[in-house]
N, C-alpha and C positions, 0 to 999 in steps of 0.2 A: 591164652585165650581171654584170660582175663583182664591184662594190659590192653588187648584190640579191643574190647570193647566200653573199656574207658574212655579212651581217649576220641570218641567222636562227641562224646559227653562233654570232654572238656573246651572242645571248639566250641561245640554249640552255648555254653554259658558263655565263652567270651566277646562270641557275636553278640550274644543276648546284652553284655552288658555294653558293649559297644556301641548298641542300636537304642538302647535306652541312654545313654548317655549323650546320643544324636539328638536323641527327638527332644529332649529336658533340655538341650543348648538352643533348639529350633524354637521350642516354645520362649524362649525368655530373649530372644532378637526380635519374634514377633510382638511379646508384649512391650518392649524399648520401640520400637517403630511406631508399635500403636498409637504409643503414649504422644510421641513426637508429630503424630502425622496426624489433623483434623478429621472428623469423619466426615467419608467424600459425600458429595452433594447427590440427594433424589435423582435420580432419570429411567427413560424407559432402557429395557432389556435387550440387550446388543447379539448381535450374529457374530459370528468368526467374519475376521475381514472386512465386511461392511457397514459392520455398527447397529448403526441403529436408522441405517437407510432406508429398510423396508417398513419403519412407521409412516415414510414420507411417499410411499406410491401411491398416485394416484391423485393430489393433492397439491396446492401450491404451497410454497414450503414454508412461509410465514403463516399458512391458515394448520396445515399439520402440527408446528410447534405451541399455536396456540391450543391445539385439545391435548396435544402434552402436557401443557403448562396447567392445564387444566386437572389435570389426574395427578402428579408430580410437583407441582407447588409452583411459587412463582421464580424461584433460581434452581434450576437441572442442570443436571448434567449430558450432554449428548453429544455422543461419538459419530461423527461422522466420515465413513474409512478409517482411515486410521489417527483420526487428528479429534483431540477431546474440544468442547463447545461448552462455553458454561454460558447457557440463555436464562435472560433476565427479561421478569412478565408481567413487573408492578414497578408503581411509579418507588415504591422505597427501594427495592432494588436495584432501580434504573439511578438514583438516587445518591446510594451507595458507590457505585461505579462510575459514575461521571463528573460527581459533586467532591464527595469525601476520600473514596481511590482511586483520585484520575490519575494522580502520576505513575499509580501500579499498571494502570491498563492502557496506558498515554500511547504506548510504541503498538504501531501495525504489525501484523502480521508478516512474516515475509514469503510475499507471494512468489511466483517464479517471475511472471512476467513485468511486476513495478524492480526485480534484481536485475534482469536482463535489458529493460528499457532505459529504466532512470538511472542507470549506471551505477549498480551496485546501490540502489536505495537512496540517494544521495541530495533529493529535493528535499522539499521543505515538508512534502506532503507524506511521503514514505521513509525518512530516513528516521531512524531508534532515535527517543527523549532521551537527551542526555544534552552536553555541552554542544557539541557543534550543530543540533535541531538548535537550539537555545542561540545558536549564533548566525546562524539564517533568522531565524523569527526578530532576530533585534536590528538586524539588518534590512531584512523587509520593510521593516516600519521605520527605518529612521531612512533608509536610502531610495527603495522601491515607493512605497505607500506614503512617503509625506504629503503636506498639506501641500505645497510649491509643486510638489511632482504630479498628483492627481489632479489640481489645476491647469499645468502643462497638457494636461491631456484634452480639456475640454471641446477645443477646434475639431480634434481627429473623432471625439464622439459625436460633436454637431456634424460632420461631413458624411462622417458616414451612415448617422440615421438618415440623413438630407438623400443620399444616395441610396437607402434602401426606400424611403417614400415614393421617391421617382420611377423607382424599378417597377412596385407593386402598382401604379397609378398607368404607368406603359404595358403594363399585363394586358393582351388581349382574351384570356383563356377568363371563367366565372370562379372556379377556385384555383387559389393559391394556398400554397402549403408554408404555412407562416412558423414551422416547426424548424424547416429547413433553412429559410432565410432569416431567422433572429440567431440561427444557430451559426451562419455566415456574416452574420453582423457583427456578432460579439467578437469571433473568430476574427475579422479585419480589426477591430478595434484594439485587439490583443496585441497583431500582428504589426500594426503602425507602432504602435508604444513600445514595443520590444524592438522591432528593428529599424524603425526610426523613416520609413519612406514606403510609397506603394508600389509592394513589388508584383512580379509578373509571375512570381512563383505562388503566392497566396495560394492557391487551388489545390498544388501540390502539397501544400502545407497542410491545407483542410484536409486535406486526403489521408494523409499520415496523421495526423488527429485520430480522424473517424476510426481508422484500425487501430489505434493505439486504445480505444475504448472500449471498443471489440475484445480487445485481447483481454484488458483489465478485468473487463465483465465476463468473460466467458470462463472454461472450466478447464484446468490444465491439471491433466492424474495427480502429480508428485503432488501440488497443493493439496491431496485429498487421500492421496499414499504413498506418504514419502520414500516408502519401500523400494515402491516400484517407479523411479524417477522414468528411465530407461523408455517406458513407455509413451511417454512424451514426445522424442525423441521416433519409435516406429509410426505412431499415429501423425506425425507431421506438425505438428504445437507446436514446438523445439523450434523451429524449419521457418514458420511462420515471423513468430514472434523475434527470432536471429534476423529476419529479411526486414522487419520494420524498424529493427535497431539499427541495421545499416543504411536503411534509408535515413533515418532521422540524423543518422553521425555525420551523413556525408553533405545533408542538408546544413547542418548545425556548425561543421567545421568554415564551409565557405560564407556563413554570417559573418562567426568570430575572423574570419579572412579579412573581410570588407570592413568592418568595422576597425580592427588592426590597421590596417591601411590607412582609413581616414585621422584616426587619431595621432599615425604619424606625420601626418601631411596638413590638419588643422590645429587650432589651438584655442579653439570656442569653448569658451566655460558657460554660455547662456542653457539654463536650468529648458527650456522650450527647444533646445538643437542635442541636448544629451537624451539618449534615448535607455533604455533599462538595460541591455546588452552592453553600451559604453561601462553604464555604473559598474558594471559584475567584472567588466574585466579589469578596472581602475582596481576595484576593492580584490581581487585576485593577485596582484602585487602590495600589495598595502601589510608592511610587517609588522602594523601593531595588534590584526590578528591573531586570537588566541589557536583559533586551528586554519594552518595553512588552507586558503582554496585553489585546489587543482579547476585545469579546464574541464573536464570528465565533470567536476561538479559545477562550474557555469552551463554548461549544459543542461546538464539535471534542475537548474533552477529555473531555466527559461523554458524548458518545455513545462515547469512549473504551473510558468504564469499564462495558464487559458482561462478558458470559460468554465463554467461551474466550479469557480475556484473554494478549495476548503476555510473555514473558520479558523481565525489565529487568536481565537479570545482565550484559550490558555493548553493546555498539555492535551486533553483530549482532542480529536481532530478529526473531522468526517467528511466525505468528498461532497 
């Protein structure tokens, strides 16, 4: 009797030191982590799952973050679903980030719809800081953007401002929506420069533009819960966003068609007959490049080059 009622005695000390020997090993990984890990940044108090969404009902969401920024300092932190937000709400902040750690903060986010459109990220606008962004931006400005090339372009901007004057002048209606037609101007004058002639597809082009903005700007789950990708996919985003990349591939494929064709069939070097789609595809074979360019990324460069194009003044970069 005496044996049986030792021995639940003697488990229980071994758990005992078991479980103190747990929690003494737990405490001394959290204080090495500690040590190792900054302490995280001010923000408001988050939900399960949504974060910190529900400080933004009701509100537009740059005026919300500014009464956060307000209680919380001028750099928070905020969870938004499931993706952390470090907002910045002073000029030393902003400062910090754009000035002194732009190459930390240089690379975008990766959205769903700049992976699925621009072909795996691959323009100049969304693909990661690193050597081959570094090899588009030196390429832009020495091949795209020269002083000889943006001169080349002059005629096609005199023409086609000439041509929107005449349009708005032949208006019989008292307004005109000058939103829409600068926004088709710019859009032709993109259009001439990249593919080199006035096509009859231009409209279709715009068309595919305008959604591809849509897309950009709009709200797809997985960017927001990467959990739940899937749902992308039932709500129709997915669906959407696949049908604008197939239109744009099968627009994009019969340029580089034409273009191909010409270049086997002419042998014009005049800097005013090469248009920006010739240059991408010349520099697409050119093997003194450090990172090979596939066709996937000619593409990705030329729907690059539209209107409201981004800032190439150094690693940070904003649409």
């Amino acid at each position: 009797m005496e044996q049986q009622l030792q021995l639940p005695s003697i488990l229980v000390f071994i758990c005992s030191c078991c479980l103190l020997f747990l929690l003494l090993w737990m405490k001394k990984g959290f204080t090495k982590s500690k040590g190792r890990n900054p302490k995280p940044l001010p923000g408001p108090w988050n939900l399960p799952f949504i974060g910190s969404m529900h400080h933004m009902v009701g509100q537009l969401p740059f005026r919300a973050l500014r009464e956060l920024s307000r209680k919380h300092g001028p750099l928070m932190l905020v969870r938004i679903g499931q993706v952390d937000h470090a907002v910045a709400s002073s000029l030393e902040a902003a400062e910090q980030i754009l000035k002194k750690q732009d190459i930390t903060f240089a690379s975008r986010p990766r959205l769903v719809a700049a992976q699925v459109i621009f072909y795996g990220a691959t323009d100049i606008g969304w693909a990661p800081y690193g050597a081959y962004w570094k090899q588009l931006r030196r390429i832009c400005f020495t091949e795209l953007l020269g002083t000889k090339r943006i001169r080349s372009f002059s005629s096609i901007r005199t023409e086609e401002t000439l041509d929107l004057m005449r349009d708005i002048s032949r208006s019989e209606t008292g307004h005109i929506d000058l939103s829409e037609k600068l926004f088709r101007l710019a859009n032709a004058i993109v259009c001439r420069a990249a593919f080199g002639k006035r096509w009859d597809r231009r409209e279709r082009f715009v068309t595919m533009i305008k959604e591809t903005f849509e897309l950009l700007g709009g709200l797809c789950l997985a960017d927001t819960f990467p959990s739940l990708d899937f749902l992308d996919i039932l709500t129709g985003s997915m669906s959407k966003i696949q049908r604008v990349r197939r239109q744009m591939d099968h627009f994009l494929c019969e340029v580089i068609k034409e273009h191909e064709v010409n270049a086997a069939t002419s042998n014009s070097e005049r800097v005013d007959e090469v248009d920006l789609v010739d240059v991408l595809l010349r520099l697409k074979d050119d093997p003194k490049l450090e990172i090979p360019i596939t066709t996937d990324n000619v593409k990705a460069v030329i729907l690059a080059q539209r209107p409201h194009r981004l800032s190439l003044n150094g690693p940070c970069r904003s649409l």
